[in-house]
KOLLOBA-714084 format. One line per 5 residues: number of its first residue (from 1); their letters; for each residue z, x, y of N, C-alpha, C, O, CB. Coordinates in Angstrom, 3 decimals. Glycine has a CB too. Layout:
NUM) a) Z,X,Y,Z,X,Y,Z,X,Y,Z,X,Y,Z,X,Y; ...
END
This chain:
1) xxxxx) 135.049,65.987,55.976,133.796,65.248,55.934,133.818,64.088,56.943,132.723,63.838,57.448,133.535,64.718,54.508; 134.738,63.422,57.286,134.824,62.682,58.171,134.909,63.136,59.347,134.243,62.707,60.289,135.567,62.032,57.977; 135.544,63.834,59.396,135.273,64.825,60.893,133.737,64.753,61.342,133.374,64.177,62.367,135.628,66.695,60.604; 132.977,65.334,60.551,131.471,65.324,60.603,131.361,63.972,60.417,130.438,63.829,61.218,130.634,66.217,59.546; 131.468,63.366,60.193,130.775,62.199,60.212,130.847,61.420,61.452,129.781,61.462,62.067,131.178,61.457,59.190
6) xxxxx) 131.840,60.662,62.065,132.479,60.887,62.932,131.901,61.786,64.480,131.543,61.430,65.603,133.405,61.396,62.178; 132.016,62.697,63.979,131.377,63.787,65.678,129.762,63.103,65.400,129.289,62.273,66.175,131.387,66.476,65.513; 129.198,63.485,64.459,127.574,62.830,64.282,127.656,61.234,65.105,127.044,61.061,66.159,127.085,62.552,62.194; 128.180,60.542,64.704,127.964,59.397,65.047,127.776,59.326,66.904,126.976,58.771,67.658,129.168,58.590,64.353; 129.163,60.341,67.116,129.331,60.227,68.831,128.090,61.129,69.622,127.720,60.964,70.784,131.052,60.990,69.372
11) xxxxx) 127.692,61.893,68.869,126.949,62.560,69.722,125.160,61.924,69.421,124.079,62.341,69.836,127.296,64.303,69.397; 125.533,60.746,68.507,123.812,60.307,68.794,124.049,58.769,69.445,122.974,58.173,69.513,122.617,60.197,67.002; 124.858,58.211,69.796,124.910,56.975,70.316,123.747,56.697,71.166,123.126,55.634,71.185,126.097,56.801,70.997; 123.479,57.864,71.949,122.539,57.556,73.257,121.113,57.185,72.601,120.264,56.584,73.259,122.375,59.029,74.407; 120.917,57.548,71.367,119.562,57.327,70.326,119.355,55.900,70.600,118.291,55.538,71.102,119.805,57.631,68.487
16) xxxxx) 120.262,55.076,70.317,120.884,53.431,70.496,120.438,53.350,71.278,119.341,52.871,70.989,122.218,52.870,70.632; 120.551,53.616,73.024,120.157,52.862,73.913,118.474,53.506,74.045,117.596,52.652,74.166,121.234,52.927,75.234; 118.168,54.568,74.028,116.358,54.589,73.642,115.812,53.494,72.685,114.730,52.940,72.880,115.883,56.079,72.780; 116.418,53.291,71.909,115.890,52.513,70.676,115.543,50.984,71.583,114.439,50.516,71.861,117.288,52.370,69.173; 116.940,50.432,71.909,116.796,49.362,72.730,115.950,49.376,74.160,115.299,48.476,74.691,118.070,49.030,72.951
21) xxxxx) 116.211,50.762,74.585,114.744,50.337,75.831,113.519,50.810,75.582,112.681,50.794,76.483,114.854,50.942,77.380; 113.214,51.312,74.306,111.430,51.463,74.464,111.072,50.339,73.435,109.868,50.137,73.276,110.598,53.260,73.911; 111.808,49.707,72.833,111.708,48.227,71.741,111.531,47.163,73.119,110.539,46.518,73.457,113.612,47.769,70.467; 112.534,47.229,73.594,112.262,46.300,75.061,110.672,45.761,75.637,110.139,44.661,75.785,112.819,47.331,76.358; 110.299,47.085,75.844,108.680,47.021,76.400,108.063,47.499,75.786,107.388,48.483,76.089,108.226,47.505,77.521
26) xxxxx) 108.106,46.860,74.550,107.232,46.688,73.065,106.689,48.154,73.019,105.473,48.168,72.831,105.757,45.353,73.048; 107.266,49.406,73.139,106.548,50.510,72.238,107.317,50.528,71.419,108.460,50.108,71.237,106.244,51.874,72.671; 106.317,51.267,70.713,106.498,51.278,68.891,106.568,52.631,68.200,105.632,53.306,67.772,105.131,50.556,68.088; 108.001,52.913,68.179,107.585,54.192,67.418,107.536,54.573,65.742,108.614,54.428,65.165,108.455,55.095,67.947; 106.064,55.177,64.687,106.594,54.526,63.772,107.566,55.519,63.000,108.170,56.423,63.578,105.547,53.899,62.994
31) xxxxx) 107.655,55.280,61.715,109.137,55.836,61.156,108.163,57.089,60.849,108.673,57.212,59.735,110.197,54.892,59.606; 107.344,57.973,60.868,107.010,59.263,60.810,107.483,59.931,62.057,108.017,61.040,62.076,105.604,59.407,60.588; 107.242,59.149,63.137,107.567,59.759,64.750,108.862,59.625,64.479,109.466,60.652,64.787,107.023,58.909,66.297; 109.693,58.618,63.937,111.644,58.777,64.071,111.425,59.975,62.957,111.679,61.026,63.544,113.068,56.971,63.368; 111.138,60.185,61.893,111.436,61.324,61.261,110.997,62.593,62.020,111.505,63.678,61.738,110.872,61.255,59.980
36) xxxxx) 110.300,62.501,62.734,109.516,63.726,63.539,110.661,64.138,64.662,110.764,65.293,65.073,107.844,63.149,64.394; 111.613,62.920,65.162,112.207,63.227,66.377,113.622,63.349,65.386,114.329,64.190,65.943,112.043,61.989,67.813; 114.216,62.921,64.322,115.217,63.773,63.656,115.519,64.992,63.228,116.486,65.754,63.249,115.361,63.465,62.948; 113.804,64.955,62.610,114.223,66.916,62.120,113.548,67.583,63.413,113.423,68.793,63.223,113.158,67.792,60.210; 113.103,67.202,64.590,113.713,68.052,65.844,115.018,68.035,66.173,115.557,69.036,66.644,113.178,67.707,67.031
41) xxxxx) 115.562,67.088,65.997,117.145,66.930,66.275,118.169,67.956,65.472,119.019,68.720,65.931,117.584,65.379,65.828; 117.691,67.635,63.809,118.141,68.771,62.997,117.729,70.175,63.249,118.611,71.014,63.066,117.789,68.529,61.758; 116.941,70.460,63.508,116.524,71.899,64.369,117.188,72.346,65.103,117.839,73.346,64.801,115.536,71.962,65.126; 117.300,71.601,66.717,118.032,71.870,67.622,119.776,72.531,67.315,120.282,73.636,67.512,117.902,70.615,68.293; 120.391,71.020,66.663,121.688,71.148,66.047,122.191,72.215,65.323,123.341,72.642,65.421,121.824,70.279,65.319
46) xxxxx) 120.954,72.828,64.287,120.587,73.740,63.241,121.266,75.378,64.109,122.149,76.219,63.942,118.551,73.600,62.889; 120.384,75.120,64.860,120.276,76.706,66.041,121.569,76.531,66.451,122.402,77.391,66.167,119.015,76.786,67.674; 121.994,75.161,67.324,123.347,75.627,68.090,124.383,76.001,67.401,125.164,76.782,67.944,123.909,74.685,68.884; 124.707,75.444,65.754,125.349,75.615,65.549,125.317,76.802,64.791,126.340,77.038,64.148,125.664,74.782,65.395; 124.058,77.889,64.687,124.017,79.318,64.192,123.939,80.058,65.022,123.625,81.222,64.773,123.131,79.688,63.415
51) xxxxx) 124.203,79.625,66.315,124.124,80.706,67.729,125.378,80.631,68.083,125.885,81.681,68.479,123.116,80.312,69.127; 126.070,79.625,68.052,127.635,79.103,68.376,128.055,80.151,69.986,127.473,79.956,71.052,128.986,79.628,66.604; 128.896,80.963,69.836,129.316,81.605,70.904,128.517,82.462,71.392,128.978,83.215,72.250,130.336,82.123,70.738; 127.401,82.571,71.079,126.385,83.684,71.291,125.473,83.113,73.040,125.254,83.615,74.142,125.097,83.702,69.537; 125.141,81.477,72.144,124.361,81.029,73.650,125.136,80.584,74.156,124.620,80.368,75.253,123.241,80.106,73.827
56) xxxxx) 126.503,80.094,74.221,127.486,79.714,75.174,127.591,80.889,76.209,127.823,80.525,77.362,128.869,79.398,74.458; 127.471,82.109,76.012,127.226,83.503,77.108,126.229,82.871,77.766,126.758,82.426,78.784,126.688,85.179,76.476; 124.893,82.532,77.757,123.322,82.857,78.618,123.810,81.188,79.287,123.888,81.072,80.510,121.204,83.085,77.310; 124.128,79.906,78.323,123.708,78.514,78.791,125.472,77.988,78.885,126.278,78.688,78.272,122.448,77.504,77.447; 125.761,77.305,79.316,127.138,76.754,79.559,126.362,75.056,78.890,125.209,74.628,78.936,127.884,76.931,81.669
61) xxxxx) 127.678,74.464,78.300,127.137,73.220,77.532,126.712,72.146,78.761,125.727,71.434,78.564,128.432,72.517,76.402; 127.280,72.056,79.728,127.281,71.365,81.282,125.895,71.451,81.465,125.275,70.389,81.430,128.183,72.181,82.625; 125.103,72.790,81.706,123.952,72.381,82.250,122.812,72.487,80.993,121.633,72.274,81.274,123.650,73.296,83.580; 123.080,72.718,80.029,122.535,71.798,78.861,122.716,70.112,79.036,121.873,69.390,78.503,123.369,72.254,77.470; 123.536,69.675,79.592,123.808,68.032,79.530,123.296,67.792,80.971,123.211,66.609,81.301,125.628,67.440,79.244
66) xxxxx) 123.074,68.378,81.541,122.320,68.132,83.506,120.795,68.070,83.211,119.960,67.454,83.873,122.604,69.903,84.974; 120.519,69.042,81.768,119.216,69.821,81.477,118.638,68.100,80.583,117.490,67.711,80.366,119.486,71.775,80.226; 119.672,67.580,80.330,119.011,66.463,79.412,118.818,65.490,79.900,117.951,64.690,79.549,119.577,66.064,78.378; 120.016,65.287,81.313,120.088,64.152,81.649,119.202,63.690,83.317,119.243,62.738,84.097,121.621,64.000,81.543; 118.524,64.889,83.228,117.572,65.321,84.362,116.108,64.064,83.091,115.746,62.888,83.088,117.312,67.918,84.629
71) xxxxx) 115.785,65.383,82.235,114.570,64.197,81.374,114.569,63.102,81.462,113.530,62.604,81.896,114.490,64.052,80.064; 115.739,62.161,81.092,116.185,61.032,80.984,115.817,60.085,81.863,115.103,59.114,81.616,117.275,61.108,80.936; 116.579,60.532,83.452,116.222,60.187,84.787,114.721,60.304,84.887,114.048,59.354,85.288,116.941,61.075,85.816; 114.360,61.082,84.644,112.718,61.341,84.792,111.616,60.185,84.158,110.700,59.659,84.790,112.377,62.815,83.948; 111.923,59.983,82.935,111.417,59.289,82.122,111.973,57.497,82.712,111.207,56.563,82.945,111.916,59.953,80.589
76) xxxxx) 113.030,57.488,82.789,113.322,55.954,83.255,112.490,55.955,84.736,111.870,54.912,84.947,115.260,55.561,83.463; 112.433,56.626,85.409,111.620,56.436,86.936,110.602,56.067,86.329,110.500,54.856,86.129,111.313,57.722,88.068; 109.541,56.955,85.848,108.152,56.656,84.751,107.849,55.178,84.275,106.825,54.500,84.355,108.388,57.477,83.243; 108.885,54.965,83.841,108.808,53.337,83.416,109.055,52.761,84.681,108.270,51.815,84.620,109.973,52.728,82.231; 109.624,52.666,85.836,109.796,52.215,86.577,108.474,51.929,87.550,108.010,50.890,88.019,110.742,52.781,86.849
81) xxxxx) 108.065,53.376,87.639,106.683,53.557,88.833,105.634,52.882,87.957,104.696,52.433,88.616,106.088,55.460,89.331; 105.549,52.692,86.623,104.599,52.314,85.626,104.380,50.712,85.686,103.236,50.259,85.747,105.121,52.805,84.188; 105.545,49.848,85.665,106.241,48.803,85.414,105.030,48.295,87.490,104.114,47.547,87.829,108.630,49.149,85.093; 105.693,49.049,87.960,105.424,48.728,89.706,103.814,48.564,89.371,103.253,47.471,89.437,105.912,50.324,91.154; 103.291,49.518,89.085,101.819,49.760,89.340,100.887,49.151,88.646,99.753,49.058,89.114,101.494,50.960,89.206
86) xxxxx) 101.191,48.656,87.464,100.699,47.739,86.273,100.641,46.538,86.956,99.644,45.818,86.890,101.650,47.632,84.914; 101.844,46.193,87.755,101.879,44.874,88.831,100.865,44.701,90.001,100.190,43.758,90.413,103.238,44.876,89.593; 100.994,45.671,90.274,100.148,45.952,91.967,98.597,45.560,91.220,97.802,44.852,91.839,100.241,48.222,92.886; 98.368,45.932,90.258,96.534,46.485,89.777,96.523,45.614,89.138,95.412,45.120,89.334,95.948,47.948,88.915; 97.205,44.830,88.213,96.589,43.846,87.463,97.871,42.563,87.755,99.006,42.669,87.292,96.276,44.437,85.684
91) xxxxx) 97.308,41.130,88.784,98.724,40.170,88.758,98.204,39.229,87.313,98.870,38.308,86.839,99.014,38.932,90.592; 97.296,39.555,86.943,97.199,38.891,85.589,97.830,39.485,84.524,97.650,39.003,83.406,95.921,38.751,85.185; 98.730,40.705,84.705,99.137,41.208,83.475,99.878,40.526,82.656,99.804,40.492,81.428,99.696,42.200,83.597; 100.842,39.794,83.590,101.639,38.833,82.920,101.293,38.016,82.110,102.197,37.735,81.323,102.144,38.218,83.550; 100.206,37.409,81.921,99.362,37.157,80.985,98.848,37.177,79.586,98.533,36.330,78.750,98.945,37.412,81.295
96) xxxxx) 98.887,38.463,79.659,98.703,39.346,78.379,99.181,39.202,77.452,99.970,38.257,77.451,98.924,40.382,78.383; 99.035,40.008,76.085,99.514,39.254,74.715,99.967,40.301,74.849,99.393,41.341,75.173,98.764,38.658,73.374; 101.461,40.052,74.518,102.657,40.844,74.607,103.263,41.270,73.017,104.276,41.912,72.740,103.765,39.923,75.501; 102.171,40.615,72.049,102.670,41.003,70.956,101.992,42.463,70.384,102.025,42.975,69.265,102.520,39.837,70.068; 101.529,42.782,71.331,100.888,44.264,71.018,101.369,44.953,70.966,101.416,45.353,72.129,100.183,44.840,71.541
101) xxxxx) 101.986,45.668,70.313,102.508,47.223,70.355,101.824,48.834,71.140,100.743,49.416,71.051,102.503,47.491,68.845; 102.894,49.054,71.768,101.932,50.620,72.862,102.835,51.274,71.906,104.065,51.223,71.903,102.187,51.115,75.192; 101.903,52.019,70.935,102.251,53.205,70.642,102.958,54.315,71.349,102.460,54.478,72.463,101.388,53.543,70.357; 103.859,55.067,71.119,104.217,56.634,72.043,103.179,57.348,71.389,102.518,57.113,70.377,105.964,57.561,71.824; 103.199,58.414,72.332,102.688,59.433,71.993,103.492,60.874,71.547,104.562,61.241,72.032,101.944,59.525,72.948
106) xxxxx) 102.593,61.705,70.347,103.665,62.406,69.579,104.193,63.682,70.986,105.081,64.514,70.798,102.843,63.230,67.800; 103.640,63.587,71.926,104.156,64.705,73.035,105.599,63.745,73.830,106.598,64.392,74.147,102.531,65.165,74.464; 105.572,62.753,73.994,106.640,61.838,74.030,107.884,62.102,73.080,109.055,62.172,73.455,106.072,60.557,73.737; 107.367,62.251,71.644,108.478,61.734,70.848,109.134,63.144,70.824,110.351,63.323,70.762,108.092,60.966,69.298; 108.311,64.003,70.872,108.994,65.625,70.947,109.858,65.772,72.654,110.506,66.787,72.910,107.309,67.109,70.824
111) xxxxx) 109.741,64.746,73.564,110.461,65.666,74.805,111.674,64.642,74.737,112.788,64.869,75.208,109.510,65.836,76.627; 111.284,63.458,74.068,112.793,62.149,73.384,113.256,62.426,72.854,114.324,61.822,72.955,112.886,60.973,72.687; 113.305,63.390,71.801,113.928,64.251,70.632,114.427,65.357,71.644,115.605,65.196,71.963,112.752,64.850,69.269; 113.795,66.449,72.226,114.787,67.334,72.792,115.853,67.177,73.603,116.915,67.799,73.568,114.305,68.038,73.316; 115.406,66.028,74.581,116.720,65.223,75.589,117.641,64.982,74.592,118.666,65.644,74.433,116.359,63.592,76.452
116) xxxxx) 117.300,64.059,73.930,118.491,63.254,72.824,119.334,64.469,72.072,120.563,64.411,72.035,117.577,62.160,71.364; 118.611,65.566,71.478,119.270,66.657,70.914,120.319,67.528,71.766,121.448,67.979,71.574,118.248,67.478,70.465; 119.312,67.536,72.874,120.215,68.726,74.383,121.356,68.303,74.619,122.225,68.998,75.145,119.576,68.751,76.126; 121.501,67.187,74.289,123.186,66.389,74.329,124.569,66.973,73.846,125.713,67.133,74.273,123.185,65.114,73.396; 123.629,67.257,72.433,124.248,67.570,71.496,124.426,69.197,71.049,125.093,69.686,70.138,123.697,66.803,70.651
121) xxxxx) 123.664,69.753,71.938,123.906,70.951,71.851,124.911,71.906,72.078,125.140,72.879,71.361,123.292,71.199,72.246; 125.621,71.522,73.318,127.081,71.874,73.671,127.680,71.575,72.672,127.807,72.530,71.906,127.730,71.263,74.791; 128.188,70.499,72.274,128.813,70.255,71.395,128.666,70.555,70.015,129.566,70.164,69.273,128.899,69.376,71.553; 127.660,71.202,69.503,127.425,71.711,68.241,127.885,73.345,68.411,128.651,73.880,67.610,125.790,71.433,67.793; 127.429,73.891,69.317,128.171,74.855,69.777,129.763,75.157,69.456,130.227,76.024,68.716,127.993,74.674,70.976
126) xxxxx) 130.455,74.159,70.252,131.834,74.523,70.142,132.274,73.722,68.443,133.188,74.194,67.765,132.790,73.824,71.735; 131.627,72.754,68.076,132.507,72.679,66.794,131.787,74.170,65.742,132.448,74.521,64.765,132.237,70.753,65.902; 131.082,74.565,65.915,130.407,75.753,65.029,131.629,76.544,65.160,131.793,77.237,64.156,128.864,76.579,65.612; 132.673,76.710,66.162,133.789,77.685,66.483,134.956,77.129,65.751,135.821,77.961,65.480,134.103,77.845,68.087; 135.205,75.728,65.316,136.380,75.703,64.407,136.217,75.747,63.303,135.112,75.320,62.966,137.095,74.822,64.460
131) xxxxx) 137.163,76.264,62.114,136.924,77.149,61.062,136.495,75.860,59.857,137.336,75.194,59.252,138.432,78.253,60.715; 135.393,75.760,59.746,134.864,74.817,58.663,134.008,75.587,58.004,133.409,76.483,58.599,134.178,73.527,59.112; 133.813,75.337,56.604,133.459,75.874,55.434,131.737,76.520,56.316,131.575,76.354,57.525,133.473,74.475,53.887; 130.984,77.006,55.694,129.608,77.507,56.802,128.804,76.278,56.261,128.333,75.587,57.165,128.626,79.408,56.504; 128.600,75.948,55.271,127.817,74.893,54.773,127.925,73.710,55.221,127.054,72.856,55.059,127.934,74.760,53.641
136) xxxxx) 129.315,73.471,56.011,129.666,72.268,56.703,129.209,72.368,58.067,128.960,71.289,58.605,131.109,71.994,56.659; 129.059,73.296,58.673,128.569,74.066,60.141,127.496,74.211,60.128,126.799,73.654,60.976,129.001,75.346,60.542; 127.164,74.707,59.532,125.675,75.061,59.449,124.303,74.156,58.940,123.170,74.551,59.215,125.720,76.127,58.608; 124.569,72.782,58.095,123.852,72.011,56.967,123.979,70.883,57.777,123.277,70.328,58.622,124.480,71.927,55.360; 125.769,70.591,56.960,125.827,69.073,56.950,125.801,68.812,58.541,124.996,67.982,58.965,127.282,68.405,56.116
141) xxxxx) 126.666,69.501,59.453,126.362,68.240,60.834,124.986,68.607,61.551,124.337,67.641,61.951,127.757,68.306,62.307; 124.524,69.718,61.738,123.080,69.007,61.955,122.188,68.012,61.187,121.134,67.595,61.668,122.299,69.901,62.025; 122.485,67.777,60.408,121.609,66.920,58.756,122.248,65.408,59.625,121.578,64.585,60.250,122.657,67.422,56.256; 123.571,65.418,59.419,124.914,64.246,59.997,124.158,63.533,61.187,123.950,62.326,61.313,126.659,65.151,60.756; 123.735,64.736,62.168,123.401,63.926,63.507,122.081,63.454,63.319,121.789,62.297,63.621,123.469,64.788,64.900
146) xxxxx) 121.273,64.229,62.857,119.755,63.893,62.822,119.810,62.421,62.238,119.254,61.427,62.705,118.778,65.016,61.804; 120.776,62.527,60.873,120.468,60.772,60.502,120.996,59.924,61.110,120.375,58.870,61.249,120.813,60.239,59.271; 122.561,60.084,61.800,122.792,58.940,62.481,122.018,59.192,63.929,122.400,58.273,64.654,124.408,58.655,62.567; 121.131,60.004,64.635,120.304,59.045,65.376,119.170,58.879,65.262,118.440,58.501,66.178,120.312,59.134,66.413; 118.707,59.201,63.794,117.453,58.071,63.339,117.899,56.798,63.082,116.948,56.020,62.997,116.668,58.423,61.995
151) xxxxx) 118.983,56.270,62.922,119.678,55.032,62.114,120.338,54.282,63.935,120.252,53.106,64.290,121.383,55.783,60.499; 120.781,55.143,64.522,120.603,54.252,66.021,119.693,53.709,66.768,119.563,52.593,67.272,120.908,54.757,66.885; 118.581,55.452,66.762,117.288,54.903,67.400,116.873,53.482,66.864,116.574,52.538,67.596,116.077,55.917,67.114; 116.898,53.452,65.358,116.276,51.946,64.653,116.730,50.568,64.717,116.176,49.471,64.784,116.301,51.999,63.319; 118.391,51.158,64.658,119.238,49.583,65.371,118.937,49.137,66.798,119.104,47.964,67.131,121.005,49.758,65.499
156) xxxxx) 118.420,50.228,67.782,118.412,49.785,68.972,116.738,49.071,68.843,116.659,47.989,69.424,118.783,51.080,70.145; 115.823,49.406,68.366,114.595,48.420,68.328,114.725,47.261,67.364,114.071,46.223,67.461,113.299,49.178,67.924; 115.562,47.502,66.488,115.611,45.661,65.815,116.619,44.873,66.712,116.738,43.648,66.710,116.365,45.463,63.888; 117.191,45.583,67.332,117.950,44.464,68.280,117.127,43.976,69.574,117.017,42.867,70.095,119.401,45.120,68.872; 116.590,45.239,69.889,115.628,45.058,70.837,114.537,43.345,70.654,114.337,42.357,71.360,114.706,46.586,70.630
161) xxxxx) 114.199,43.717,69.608,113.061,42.948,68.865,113.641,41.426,68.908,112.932,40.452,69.160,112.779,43.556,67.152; 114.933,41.371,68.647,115.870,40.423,68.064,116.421,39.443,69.026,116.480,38.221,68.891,116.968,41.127,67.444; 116.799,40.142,69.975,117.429,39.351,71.365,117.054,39.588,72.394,117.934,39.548,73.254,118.655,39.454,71.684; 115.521,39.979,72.919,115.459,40.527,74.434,113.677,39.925,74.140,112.651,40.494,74.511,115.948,42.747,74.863; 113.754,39.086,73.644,112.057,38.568,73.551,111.814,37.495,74.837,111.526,36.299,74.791,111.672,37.569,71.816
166) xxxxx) 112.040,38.388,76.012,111.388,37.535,77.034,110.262,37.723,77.282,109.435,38.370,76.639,111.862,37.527,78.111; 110.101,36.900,78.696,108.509,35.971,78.543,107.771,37.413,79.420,106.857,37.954,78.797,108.351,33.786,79.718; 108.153,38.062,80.886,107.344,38.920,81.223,107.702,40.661,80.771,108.832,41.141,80.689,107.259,38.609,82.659; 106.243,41.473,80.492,106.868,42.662,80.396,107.121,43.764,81.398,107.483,44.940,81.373,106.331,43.120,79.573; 106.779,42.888,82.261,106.728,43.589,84.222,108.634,44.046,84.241,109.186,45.129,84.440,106.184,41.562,86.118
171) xxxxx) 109.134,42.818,83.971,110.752,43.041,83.603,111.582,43.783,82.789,112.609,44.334,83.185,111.169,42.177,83.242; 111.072,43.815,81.420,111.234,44.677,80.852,110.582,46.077,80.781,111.543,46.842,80.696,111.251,44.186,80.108; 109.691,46.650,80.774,109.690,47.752,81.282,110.568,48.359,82.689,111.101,49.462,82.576,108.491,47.789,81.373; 110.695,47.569,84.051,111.630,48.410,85.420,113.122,48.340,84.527,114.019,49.173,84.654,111.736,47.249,87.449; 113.161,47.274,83.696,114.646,46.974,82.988,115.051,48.187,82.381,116.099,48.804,82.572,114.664,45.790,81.793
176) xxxxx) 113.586,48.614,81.215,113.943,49.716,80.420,114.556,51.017,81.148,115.576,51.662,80.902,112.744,50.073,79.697; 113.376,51.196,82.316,113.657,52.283,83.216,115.159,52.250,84.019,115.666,53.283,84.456,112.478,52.262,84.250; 115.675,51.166,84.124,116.763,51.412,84.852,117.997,51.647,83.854,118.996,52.284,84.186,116.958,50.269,85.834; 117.816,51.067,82.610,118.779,51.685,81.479,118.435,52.866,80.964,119.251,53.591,80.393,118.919,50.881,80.327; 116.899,53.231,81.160,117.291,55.128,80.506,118.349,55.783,81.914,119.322,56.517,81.745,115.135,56.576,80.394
181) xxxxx) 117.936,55.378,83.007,118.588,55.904,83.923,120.250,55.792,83.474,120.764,56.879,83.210,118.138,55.206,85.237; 120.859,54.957,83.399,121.840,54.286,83.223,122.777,55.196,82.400,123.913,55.486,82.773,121.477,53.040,82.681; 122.162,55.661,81.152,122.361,56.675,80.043,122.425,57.465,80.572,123.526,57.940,80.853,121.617,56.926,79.073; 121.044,58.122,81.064,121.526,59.577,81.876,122.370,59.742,82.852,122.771,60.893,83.029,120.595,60.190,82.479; 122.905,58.592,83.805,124.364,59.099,84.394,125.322,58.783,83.683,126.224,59.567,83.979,124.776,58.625,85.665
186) xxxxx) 125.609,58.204,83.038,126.587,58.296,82.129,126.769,59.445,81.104,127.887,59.935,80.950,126.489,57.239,81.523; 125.785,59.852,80.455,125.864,61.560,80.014,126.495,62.334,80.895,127.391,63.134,80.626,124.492,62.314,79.880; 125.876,62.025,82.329,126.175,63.236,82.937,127.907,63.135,83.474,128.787,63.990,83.576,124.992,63.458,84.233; 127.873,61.887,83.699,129.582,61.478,84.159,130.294,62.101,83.069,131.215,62.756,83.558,130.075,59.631,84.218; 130.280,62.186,81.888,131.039,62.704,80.860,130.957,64.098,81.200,131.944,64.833,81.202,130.578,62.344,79.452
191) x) 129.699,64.500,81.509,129.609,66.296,81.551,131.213,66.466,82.429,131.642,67.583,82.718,127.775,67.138,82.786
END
């Protein structure tokens, strides 16, 4: 059980740093969208670990983790070109009441959930291959990961909330974007 507990924890860390950069530039995701992007997570996890050696033939876990950490990159530019252009079009933005919350959108929280999951897919894969009870393979660590990175995603926006309450959001948003980036080479450096 610790084993699972344990592998869950490592393979949602990266939940943590989403949490902290979309809390950053005040979006808000609420706890139906984190439950929405867990039991995609439990899904994902669900499959790899009932396909186990089957999709390791068609997908290698490597470009499952290139496949995630491509989104990632994608999405931090987004905030980046977003962050730029919000500047260029409005120099009064800075201005603005920053206590507003920007909602995501639920097509967002589903392609944040598959990146964050695709991580974890290799790796659900190969532990599905060492000999643990099926209920432990099959249940508990997809169940394992889904909650610890609903429980990261959430630490990373109360910290967010907690210690990063600066004055412009021109900064925090290119900020956010350059830490999703940040994550995704670091995923990929591990690949």
């Amino acid at each position: 059980m610790i084993f699972l507990i344990l592998t869950a924890f490592s393979l949602s860390l990266d939940a943590f740093g989403i949490g902290l950069t979309y809390g950053m530039c005040n979006k808000h995701i609420s706890f139906v969208k984190k439950i929405i992007m867990s039991f995609v997570c439990f899904l994902v996890n669900f499959i790899a670990v009932n396909l186990g050696q089957l999709v390791e033939k068609f997908f290698s876990s490597n470009l499952i983790t290139v496949f995630a950490t491509l989104i990632l990159i994608i999405i931090g530019i987004l905030f980046i070109i977003k962050s730029i252009m919000e500047f260029k079009t409005d120099k009064k933005y800075i201005k603005k009441d920053f206590k507003k919350k920007i909602s995501v959108s639920i097509t967002e929280i589903i392609i944040l959930a598959f990146a964050l999951s695709a991580d974890s897919f290799g790796p659900s894969i190969v532990i599905s291959t060492i000999n643990l009870r099926p209920f432990e393979n099959n249940i508990m660590l997809p169940l394992f990961v889904s909650v610890a990175q609903f429980l990261f995603l959430t630490f990373g926006f109360y910290l967010s909330k907690k210690f990063f309450k600066l004055k412009t959001k021109l900064n925090l948003n290119f900020l956010s974007g350059l830490l999703l980036i940040l994550i995704a080479l670091i995923r990929f450096w591990k690949c």
